[in-house]
Every structure is written in structure tokens, then in C-alpha cells.
N, C-alpha and C positions, 0 to 999 in steps of 0.2 A: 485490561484495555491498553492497545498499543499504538504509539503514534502512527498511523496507519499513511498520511501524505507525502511523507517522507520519500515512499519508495516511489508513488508515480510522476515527479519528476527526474529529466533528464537535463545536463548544463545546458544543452539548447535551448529545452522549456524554461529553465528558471531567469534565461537573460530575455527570453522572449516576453514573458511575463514583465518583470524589470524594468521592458521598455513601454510598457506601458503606461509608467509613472515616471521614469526619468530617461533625460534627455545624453543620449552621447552616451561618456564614460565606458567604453565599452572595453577594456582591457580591465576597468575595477568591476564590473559586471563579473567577467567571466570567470577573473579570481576566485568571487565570492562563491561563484555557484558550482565550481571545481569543489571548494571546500565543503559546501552544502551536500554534493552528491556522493564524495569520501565517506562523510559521516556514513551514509546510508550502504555504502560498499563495505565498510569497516564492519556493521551488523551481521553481514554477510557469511566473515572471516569464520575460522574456526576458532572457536575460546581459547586455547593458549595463546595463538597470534594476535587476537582481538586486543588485549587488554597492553600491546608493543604498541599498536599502531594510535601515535599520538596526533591531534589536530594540527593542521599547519596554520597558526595565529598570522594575520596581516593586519600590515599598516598601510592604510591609506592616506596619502599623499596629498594636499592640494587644499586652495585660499578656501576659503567661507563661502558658502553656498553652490556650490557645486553638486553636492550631490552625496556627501559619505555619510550622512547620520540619514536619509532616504533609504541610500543601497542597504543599509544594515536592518533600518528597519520592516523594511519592505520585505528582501529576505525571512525573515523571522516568522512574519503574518506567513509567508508562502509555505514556511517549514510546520507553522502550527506550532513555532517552539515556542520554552519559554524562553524571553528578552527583556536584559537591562540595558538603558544609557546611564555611564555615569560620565563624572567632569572628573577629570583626572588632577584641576586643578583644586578642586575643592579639598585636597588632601593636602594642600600646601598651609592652609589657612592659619589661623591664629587657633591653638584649643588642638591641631593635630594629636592624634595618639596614634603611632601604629596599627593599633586593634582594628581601627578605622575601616581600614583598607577591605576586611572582610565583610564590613558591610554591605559589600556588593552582593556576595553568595547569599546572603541570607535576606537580601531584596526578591533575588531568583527564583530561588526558594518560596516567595512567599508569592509572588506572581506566578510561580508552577501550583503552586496550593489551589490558587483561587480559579485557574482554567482548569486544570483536572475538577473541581468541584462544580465549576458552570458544565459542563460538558455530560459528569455524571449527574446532575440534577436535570438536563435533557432527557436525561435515559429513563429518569423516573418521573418526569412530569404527570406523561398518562394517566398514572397509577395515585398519584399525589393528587391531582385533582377530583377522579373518581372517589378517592378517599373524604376529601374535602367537602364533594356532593352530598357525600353520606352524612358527615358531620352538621351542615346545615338543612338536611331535611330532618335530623335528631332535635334541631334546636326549633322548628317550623312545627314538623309533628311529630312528637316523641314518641317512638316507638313502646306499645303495652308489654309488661311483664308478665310473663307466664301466672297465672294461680295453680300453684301446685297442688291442689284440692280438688280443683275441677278439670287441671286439663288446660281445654281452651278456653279463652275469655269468652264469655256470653254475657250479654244486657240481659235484664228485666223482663224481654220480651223475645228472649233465646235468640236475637240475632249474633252472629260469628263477630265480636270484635276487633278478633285478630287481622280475619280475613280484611273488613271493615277499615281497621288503621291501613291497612299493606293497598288498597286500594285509593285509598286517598294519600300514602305518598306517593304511588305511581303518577298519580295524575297531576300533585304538585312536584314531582321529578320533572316533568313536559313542562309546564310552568318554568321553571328554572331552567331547563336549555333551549326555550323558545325564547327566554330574556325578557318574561313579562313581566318577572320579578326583580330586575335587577338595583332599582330603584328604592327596591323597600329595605328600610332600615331591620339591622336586625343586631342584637348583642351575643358576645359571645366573648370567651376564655382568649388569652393571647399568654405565652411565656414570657416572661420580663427577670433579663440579671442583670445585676449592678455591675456595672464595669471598674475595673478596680487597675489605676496604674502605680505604679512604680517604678522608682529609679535608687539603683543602692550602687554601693563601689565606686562611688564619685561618678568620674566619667562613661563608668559602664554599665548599659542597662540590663534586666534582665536577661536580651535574647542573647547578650556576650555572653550568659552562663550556659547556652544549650537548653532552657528550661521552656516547657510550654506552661507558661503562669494559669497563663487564662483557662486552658484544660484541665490543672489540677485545680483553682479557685471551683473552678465550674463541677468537678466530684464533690467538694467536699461542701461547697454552698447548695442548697436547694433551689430549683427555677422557682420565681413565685410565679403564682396568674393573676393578670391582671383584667379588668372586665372592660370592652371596647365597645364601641355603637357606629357602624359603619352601613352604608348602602350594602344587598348583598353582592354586587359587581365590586368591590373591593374588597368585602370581607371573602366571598372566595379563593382570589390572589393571594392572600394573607395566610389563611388559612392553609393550600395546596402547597406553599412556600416551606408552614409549619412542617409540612406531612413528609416532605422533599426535603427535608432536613434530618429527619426521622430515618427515610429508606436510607440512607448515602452513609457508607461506611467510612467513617474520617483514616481510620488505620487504612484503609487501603486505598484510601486517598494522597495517603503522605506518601506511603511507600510507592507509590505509580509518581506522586510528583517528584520522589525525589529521584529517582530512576530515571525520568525525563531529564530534569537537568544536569545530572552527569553523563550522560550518553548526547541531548540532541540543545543541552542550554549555549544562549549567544551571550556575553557581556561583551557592549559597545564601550570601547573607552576613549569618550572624547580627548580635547584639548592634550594628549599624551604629550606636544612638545613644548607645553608649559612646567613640566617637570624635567624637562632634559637639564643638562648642565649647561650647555652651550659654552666650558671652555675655562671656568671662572671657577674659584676655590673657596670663596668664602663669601657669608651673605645668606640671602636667602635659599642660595644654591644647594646649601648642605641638608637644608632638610626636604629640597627637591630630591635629593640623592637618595636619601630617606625612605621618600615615597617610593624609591622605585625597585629598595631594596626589599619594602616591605609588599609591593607587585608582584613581587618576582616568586614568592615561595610558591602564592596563588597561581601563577601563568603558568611554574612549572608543575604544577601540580600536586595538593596538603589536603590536609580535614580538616574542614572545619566545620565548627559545634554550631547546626541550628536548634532553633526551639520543636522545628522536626526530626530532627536526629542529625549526625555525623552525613557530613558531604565529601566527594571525593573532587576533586578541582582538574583530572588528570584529560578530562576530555573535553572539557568546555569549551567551547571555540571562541577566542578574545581577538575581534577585532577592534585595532584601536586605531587615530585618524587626527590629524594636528593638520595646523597651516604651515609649519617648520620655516616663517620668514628670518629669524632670527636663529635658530637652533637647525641643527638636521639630526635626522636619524641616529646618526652614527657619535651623536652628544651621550646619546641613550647609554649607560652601564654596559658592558660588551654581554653580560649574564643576559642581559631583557632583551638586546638586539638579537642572539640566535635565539629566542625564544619568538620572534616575531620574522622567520623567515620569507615571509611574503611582500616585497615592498610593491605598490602601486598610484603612481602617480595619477591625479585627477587634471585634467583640463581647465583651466580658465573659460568660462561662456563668452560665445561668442554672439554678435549682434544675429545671424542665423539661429544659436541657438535657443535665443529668446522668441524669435517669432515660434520657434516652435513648441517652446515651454506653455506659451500663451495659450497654443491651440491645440497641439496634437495627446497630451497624455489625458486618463480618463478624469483627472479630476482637475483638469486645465483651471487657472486663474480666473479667466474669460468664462468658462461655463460654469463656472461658481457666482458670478456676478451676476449671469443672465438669468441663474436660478433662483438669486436671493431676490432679485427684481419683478420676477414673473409671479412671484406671490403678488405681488402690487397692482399687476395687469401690466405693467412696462416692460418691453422687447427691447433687450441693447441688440443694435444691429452692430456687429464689427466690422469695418470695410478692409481689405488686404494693406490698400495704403496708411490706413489709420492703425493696425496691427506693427506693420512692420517701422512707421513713426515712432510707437511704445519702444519697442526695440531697442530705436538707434539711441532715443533720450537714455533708457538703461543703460545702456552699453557707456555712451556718451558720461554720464553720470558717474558710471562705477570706475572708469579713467581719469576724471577731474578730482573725484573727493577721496573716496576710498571702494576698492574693489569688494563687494558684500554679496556678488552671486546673483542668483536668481531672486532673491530676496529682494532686491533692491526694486524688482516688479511691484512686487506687493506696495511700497511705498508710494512709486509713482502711479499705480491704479487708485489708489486710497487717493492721492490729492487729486488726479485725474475726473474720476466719477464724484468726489464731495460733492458739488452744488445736486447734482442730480441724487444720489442717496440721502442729503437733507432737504430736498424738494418733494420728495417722492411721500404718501400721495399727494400731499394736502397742495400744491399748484401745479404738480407736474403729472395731469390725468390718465388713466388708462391709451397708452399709442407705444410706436416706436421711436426709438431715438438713435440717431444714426452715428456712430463716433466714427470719423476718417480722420484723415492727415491733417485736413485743415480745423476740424475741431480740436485737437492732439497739441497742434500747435498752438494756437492760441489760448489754453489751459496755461500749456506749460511751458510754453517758449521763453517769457519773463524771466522766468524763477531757474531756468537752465544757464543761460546766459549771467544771472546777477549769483558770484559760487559761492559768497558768504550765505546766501540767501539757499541755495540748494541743499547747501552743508545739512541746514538746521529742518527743511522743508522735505527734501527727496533724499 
């Protein structure tokens, strides 16, 4: 099985796509899906060049919320790869080891496991469920056993037994996908193992050894069964799940996932300019240096030991994305800096691009609100002036306190719509309710105005 999405886009489509979820940024768009459609050229190559042509890693540029850990992620869904975020700063912490750092590949790793296994537990559904049919019309009416004396089963009064059972599960086979049975309780066998954790070598767990625990426990322990009583509409589920676990080949599971994330894996690494040095020699600085020594072998590409096998690091694509108010780029160890030749600066949002954060992408603010609401029978109406009000208070907002992005919507919608989402139903009945300028304002105009009060509220 091959990642098959890969090659039907082009950088057009992937920033066209892009923008359908974020706003602007259209030079860190274009980066990304340069590197996006490489990957997919690089397959192309012939195998001695293939294995030259190394990813071009970027960094993106710019305050909080703007848009870098979106583009990254959004990308990712669009490639069907596998994708981590991690905090770049969490490697600073107290308890740091080195080893640490590798934790990211073996995150990849295990998010490539579980989508190559959804994907082929797809493939066998069908097949897992028909199986499952089978199992609860055994447990409904059990099929007779031959008599090896006579042949075929025959009653007392020479009727065909066989014939006899095979007709009456037919007819309760129709029973069971008309769903008149779904209702009725029925028992049955389920597999049950003891889960068994551990942690040896102090700071290091098993998966630092390469080992898959749980697969050798799992040889050498027997499944027990344990006996379940469920409606048959969930015992089927249960059951087709067992079956779909049964077809699915885990060995060629691994080796597909792991061939995925060396060829088409993303690791996002946030906060990357919380490890920079910004300039300073001693403090907590040195074990930021640390961290990025110990990045470094990773970005440039090592193996390392999953509890799936040996990983190659050589082609992963690492974008990483800091606010760099205090540190810049070029703080970075010069070793990481050309390993991250792509810089791209993000934009600061503008009160424009709020209104259209608000309204144009597909899973806008606004039509998340009007969605959670309409279960209720309530229409928020949004008037342009009352839209573009949101705006100017964000904008407004992210200038007085602190700049936090498109986020800072989410806040002011949250105190905005409160009285109405704690009204809702029980005094504010099925109608519309119109939010404009002059509702907008009068929510929030107080609390804008008073900035100790905003600090702690918006």
C-alpha cells in the first residue's frame, strides 16, 4: 500500500487548499507546499539520486497565532502523512536527558503505526463483518455436526436436518441485516490481555531499548476469553473489530509505516526560539545549547531504535516556527541554522484579517457558533457591522495587552456570546438573535476600555 495523495497535488492546489483554512500568510503557504510537492518529485528520481536529495527543513517566522502550527498541520492532513508537534521547549525542562529529543521519531512512528492500521482495517472491514455475521448466527443457531454413520442428519421422522438448520439460519441471516435483532442481548467470547507496564534504566523506558514489549509479552502470554452480554448491535462491532484484527498483517503494517515516515513524515517543532542562545553564555542557556546539539544529529539525519525497528531521520521534513521576539534565528548553533535553510516570515493579523478569519474559511469561528447553537433551535444572525466590530475590539485588544493572533477571537467570542450560550435553552427560546455593532458594543465596550479588566477578561 502507497501513499497514493501525495502525487495529485500540485503547489497551486496545496495553497489553494491552505486557504481554505487560513487567512493570508501566503509566502509561508507557498514554502511549505514547494517542499510538500519535492517530496513527491524526489520519488520520482532514479534510486542512486533519490537517496542525495535531502528535504529543505523551514522555519517559520512570526508572533502567536498567526498561523504556523495551522499551515503545518493542515499540510500533513493534505499529504495523508504521518505528523508530530512537539515544544522544543519542553527539552529545556528540569529531568532533561539527551535521549529525550528522540522521542519525537518514535511519536511518528507510532502515529504512522496507527494510520497505516485504520486505513488497512478499511480494506478488511467487509470481510471482518461478514465473518462476524457468521460468528453470531453460530452463537443464535449452531450449526449441526455431521454423523459420520449416517451421512446427513435426519430426525425421527427422516426429515433433512441439515437442510432444516441451513434454512432457518438463512432466514435469521434477513433478521440480522433487516436490524430486527439488534436489540437482543446475546453472549459471547471477547479476547482479554493483561497489560503489563514498565519502566527500567531509570530515566529510560522500554521503547529507548528498540523493543516491542507488548508483542513479545503478548507470544509468550496466552489471550484469555472472557464471556460478554451485549445487545447484538454492539456485539457485532466488537466482534468484526476482533475479525479486523485477525486479517491485518501487523509485520506489514510496520514495515509500510515505517517507510512512510522516512520518505513522506513531518515533525513540527514548535517554540524552536526558546532554545536559541540569544547571545548569553552561561545559565540556563547551556543546556538550551544542549537541546540543539542533541536536534541536530536528528535534522541531519541518524537511526534511531523504535520498538518498530531502526528509523532513518534522513528525509523527514522538520519544520520548526518560534516568535523570535527576544532571540533570532541566527542565535540558533550555525550546525542547525543550515540545516534549516528555508526562512519565512508570518505576518502580524490585521483588523481585515480578522473579519475574514471570522467568516471566510470552512470552519470559521462564526459558523461553529451558529452550529453549536442550532442544535438548540437559535440562529445567530451576524450583521457585517457587528462582524467587522469583533475585528476592530481584537485588533484593538491584541495592541493594548498583548499580541496573541487570531486567538484572541476565540476569547472575545467566548465573553461576547456568554449570556446567550448560558441562556440557551432554558429563557432564550427557539428564534434569531441578531448580533450587530451596537450589540458588540455594548457587551464589550466596558471591559475594552477598563485594561486591567481586559488583561484578565479578553
Amino acid at each position: 500500500m502507497k501513499n497514493k495523495s501525495m502525487h495529485a497535488l500540485t503547489p497551486s492546489q496545496i495553497v489553494n487548499e491552505l486557504d481554505k483554512y487560513i487567512i493570508g500568510q501566503t509566502e509561508a503557504k507557498r514554502a511549505v507546499a514547494i517542499a510538500l510537492r519535492n517530496r513527491w518529485r524526489r520519488q520520482q528520481v532514479a534510486e542512486n539520486l533519490r537517496e542525495e536529495i535531502l528535504p529543505n527543513n523551514i522555519i517559520l517566522i512570526g508572533p502567536t497565532g498567526v498561523g504556523k502550527t495551522e499551515i503545518a498541520r493542515r499540510l500533513a492532513k493534505l499529504a495523508e502523512a504521518p505528523f508530530v508537534k512537539v515544544e522544543a521547549s519542553k527539552f529545556t525542562e528540569v529531568g532533561y536527558v539527551g535521549r529525550d529529543v528522540e522521542s519525537m521519531i518514535r511519536d511518528l512512528v507510532d502515529y504512522a503505526v496507527n494510520l497505516v492500521k485504520s486505513e488497512m482495517t478499511l480494506e478488511v472491514q467487509e470481510k471482518a463483518e461478514r465473518l462476524a455475521e457468521e460468528k453470531i448466527l453460530d452463537i443464535l443457531i449452531p450449526p449441526l455436526r455431521k454423523n459420520s454413520n449416517l451421512g446427513e442428519n435426519t430426525d425421527a421422522e427422516g426429515n433433512n436436518e441439515t437442510l432444516q438448520n441451513k434454512k432457518t439460519r438463512e432466514w435469521m441471516r434477513e433478521k440480522l441485516r433487516s436490524g430486527e435483532l439488534d436489540k437482543k442481548l446475546i453472549e459471547f467470547d471477547v479476547n482479554t490481555q493483561t497489560g503489563l507496564g514498565m519502566q527500567v534504566l531509570g530515566p529510560f523506558g522500554i521503547d529507548d531499548l528498540g523493543i516491542n514489549f507488548q508483542e513479545i509479552m503478548g507470544n509468550i502470554m496466552p489471550k484469555k476469553k472472557k464471556k460478554r452480554k451485549t445487545a447484538i448491535f454492539e456485539a457485532r462491532k466488537v466482534i468484526a473489530q476482533e475479525e479486523a484484527q485477525k486479517l491485518i498483517d501487523m509485520e506489514a503494517v510496520q514495515k509500510e509505516a515505517i517507510e512512510r515516515v522516512e520518505n513522506s513524515g513531518i515533525i513540527f517543532i514548535d517554540e524552536i526560539d526558546k532554545v536559541a542562545g540569544g547571545g548569553k553564555g552561561s545559565g540556563p542557556d547551556v543546556s538550551r545549547e544542549g537541546v540543539q546539539r542533541d536536534l541536530l544529529p536528528i535534522v541531519e539525519g541518524s537511526n534511531v531504535n523504535t520498538k518498530y525497528g531502526v528509523v532513518k531521520t534522513d528525509h523527514i521534513l522538520f519544520i520548526a516556527s518560534g516568535a523570535f521576539h527576544i532571540s533570532k534565528p541566527s542565535d540558533l548553533i550555525p550546525e542547525l541554522q543550515g540545516r534549516f535553510p528555508i526562512r519565512v516570515e508570518l505576518k502580524s493579523l490585521t483588523q481585515e484579517d480578522f473579519v475574514k478569519i471570522l467568516t471566510t474559511p470552512e470552519n470559521a469561528l462564526l459558523k461553529q457558533y451558529n452550529a453549536l447553537l442550532e442544535t438548540e433551535g437559535v440562529k445567530l444572525e451576524f450583521t457585517a457591522d457587528g462582524i467587522k466590530e469583533i475585528a476592530r475590539i481584537a485588533s484593538e485588544v491584541n495592541e493594548q495587552v498583548e499580541n496573541i493572533g487570531a486567538r484572541r477571537l476565540h476569547t472575545i467570542l467566548t465573553t461576547l456570546l456568554d449570556e446567550i450560550l448560558f441562556n440557551v435553552p432554558d429563557k432564550i427560546p427557539a428564534s434569531t438573535v441578531k448580533v450587530n455593532a451596537k450589540f458588540v458594543k455594548q457587551k464589550l465596550d466596558s471591559i475594552v476600555k477598563d485594561r486591567d479588566l481586559s488583561k484578565y477578561i479578553l
